[in-house]
N, C-alpha and C positions, 0 to 999 in steps of 0.2 A: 652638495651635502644635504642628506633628508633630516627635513625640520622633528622638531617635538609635535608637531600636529599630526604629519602622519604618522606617526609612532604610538599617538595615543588613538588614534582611529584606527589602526590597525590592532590595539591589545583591545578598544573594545568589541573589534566584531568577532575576534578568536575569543573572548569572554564568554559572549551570548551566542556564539554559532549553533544553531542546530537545535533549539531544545527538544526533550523529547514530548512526542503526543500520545494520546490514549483515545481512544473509541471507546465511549460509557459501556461495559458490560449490561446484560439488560435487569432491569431493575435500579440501575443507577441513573443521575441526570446530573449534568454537566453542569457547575455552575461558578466556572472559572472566570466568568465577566463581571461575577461580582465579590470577588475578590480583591480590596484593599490594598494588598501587597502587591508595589509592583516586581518581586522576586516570585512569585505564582508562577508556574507554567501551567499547573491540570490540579484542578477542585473538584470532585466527583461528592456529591452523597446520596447513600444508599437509603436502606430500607431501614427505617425505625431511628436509631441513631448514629449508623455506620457513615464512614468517611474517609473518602483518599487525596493527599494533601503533597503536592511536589514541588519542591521550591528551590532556588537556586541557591546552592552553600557557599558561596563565593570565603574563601578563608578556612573553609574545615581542615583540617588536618589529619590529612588522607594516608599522609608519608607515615605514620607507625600506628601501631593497635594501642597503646595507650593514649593516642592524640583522639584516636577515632574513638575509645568507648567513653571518654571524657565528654565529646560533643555528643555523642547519643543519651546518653544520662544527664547530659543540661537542658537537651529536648523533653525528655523523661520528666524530669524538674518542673518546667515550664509548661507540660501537659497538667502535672498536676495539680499546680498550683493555681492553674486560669480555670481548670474542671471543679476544681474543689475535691474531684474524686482522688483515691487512695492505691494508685497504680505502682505495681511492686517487681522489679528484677532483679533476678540472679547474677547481672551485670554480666554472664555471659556474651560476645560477640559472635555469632557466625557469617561467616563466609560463602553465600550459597551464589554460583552461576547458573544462567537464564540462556534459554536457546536463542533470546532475540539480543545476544551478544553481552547484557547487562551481568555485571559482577557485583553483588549488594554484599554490602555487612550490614548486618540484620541483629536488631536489640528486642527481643521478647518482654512485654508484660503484663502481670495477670493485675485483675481487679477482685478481690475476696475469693481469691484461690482458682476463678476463669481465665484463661487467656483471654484478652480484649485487643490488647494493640503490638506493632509491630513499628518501628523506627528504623531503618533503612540512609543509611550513605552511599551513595555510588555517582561513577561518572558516564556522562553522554555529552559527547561532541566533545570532548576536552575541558568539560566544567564541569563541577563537585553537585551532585543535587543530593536532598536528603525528602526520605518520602515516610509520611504518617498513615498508616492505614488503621483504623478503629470499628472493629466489626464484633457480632457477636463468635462469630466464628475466621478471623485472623486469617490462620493459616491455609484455611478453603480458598479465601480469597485472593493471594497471594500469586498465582498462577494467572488468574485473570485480569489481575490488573496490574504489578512491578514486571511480570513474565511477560508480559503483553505490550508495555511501553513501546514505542516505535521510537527507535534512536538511527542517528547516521552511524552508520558501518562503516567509511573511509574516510571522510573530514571529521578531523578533529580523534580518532581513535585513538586511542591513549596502550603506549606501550610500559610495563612497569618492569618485564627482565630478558636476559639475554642481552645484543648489541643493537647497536642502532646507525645507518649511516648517513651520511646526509644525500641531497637527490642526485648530485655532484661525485659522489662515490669516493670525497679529497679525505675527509673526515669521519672518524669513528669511534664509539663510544659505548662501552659495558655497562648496562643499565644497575638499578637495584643500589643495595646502599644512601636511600633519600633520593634517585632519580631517577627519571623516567620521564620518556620522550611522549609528544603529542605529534600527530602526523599533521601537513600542513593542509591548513587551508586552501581552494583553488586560488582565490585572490591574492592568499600571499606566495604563493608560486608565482605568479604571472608577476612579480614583483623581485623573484630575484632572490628568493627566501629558500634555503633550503635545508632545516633544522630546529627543529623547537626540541627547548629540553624543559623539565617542569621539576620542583621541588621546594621543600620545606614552604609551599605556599604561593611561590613565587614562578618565573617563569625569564628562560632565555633565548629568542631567537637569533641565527645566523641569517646575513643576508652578504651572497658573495657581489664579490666589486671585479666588474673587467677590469682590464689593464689601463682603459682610457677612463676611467672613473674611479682610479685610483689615484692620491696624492701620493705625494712625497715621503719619505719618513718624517722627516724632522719636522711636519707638519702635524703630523697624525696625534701625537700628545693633547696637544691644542685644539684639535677639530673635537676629539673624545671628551673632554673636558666641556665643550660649549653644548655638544650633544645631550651629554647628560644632564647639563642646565634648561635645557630648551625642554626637554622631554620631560620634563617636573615643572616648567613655567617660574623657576626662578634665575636672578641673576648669576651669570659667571664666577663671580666669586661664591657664592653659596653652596658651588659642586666642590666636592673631596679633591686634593689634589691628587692627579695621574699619579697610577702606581702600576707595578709590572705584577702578569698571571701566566708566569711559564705554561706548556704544554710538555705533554708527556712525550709529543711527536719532535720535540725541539726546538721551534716556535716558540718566540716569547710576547703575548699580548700584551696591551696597557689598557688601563680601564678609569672609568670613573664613575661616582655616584651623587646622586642629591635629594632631599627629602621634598615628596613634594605634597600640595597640602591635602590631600586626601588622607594623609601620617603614613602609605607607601613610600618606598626608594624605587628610583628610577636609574637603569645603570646606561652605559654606552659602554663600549671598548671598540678592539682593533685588534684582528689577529692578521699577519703578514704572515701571507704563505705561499713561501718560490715568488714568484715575479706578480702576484698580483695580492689580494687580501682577502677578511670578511670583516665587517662590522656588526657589528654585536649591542643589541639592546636586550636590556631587563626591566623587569616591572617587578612589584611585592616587596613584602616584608624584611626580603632577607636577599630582594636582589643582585647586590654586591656579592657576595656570601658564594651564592650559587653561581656567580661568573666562572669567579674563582676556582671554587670546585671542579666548574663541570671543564674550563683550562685544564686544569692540572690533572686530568683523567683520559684528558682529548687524544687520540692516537691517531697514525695516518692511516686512511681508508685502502682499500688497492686499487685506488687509479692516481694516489699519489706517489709523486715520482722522486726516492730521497736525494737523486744529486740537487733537485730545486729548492725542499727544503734544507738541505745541507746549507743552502748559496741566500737562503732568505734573509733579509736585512734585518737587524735590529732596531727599533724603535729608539731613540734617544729623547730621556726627561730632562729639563730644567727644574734641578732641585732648587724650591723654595726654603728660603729659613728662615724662620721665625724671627718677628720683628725683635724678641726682647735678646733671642741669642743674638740680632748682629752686635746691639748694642752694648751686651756683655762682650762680643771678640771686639768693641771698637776700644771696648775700656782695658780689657785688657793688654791688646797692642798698646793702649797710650801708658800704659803702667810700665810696660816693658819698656817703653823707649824712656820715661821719665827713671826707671830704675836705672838704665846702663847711663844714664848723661849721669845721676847721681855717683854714682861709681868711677865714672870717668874723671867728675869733678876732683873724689876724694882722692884718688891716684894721683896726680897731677899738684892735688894740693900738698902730697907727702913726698913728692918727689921734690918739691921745690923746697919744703921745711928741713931734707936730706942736704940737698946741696949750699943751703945757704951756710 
């Protein structure tokens, strides 16, 4: 069974894989080592009082354009507020791609009727960055330095539509709608991992199980439950009780979740599929949520084979109940039997008032 420590060593090197770099354009000097924030990847400042500023948006809300123009207008906000200056948009967002693979949404603002700055969300390596650029002339600049980023091209590349399948070819999945897949890291290949799916903040990978590293079913409740304890660092009782997340292939997962103290959810599950499984962890806000989801959208790949999943076993829960309802059915049973012996008595006592 893989503990909560690998699990949390594994969501944080898919966090921070890869950030992206920049070679200072000339005129500009690098001055990212003294930068404060350890979210910084690249501090550049330029000539007079220009500035490019990249940092890691760990939580933006990438998944809809009112989530994204909301975070670019609280950057906006908090430009203006620490400047004292008077930086003004049309809250406009656009949408522009970059030949060095980058897909920016891009927030325009002028200062007493000039362009001055640019606010930028986009993702490299499968993590959300947001970039401030403040020049006299913005959009000159723009090409030399968001265009020019050097990001990874294949770990961590993030898909937002069309399908997605896993490396296994068992499982498949139509993006879009709040999801969108991140391609795997090498390390978490070489572990067995073949699937990351990403949304509302949050994120779920598959990891398949041989045959010989496969439990039981009537196990698998219980292991999913302790996982998703372990992987938040609280006790067994503190994770949600196991609950079912059908798939749309037939397969019915069980899942579980627990808060853990960073105020993320941490999820585990189990999908059984044909003779062997996957287990399934989640991280973020809405972990649970997105298990869920991205279950009940899951279809079979074409290298799966449906007499297997026809034949795949179901998962069996021990339903828990609540302490107060047993003790409400303990009383009620005891009412029921004290009603019938009452009844019994009164019978018995009219039968004998009949016959005397």
């Amino acid at each position: 069974m893989r503990t909560g420590l690998l699990i949390a060593t594994l969501f944080a090197a898919s966090s921070f894989a890869a950030p992206p770099s920049l070679e200072a354009p000339p005129g500009w000097n690098d001055v990212t080592k003294d930068s404060k924030s350890p979210d910084t990847v690249i501090a550049l400042k330029g000539p007079e009082t220009s500035s490019f500023i990249v940092k890691r948006a760990l939580g933006a809300p990438m998944d809809n354009p009112a989530g994204v123009r909301g975070y670019l207008n609280e950057i906006l906000g908090g430009m203006r507020d620490a400047s004292g200056r008077d930086y003004r948009s049309n809250g406009r967002v656009e949408t522009r791609p970059f030949k060095n693979g980058v897909t920016a949404q891009m927030l325009h603002a002028t200062l007493n009727g000039d362009e001055r700055l640019i606010i930028s969300l986009f993702f490299a390596g499968g993590t959300p960055y947001a970039a401030v650029l403040l020049s006299a002339a913005p959009e000159a600049m723009v090409p030399s330095l968001l265009g020019a980023l050097q990001v990874g091209k294949v770990e961590g590349a993030v898909q937002t539509s069309g399908s997605v399948r896993s490396l296994d070819g068992q499982l498949e999945l139509a993006l879009g709608g709040g999801l969108r897949s991140r391609s795997l890291l090498d390390a978490e290949a070489a572990k067995g991992f073949v699937l990351v799916i990403q949304g509302a903040g949050s994120e779920i990978i598959f990891q398949k199980l041989a045959e010989a590293d496969s439990t039981r079913p009537a196990e698998q409740a219980a292991i999913v439950r302790e996982l998703a304890a372990a992987s938040a660092g609280v006790g067994g009782k503190e994770a949600a009780p196991v609950a079912e997340a059908p798939t749309a292939a037939g397969p019915v997962g069980v899942f579980s979740w627990a808060p853990a103290a960073s105020g993320e959810k941490m999820s585990a599950g189990y999908l059984p599929w044909g003779y062997w499984g996957y287990q399934l962890y989640g991280r973020g806000p809405s972990a649970d949520e997105l298990l869920i989801g991205t279950l009940a959208a899951l279809k079979a790949g074409p290298s799966a084979v449906p007499g297997l999943l026809a034949s795949t076993p179901r998962i069996p829960i021990k339903r828990e109940l609540p302490t107060r309802k047993l003790l409400l059915g303990a009383a009620a049973a005891m009412l029921a039997v004290l009603a019938a012996a009452l009844i019994s008595w009164s019978l018995k006592k009219k039968n004998a008032i009949v016959t005397s």
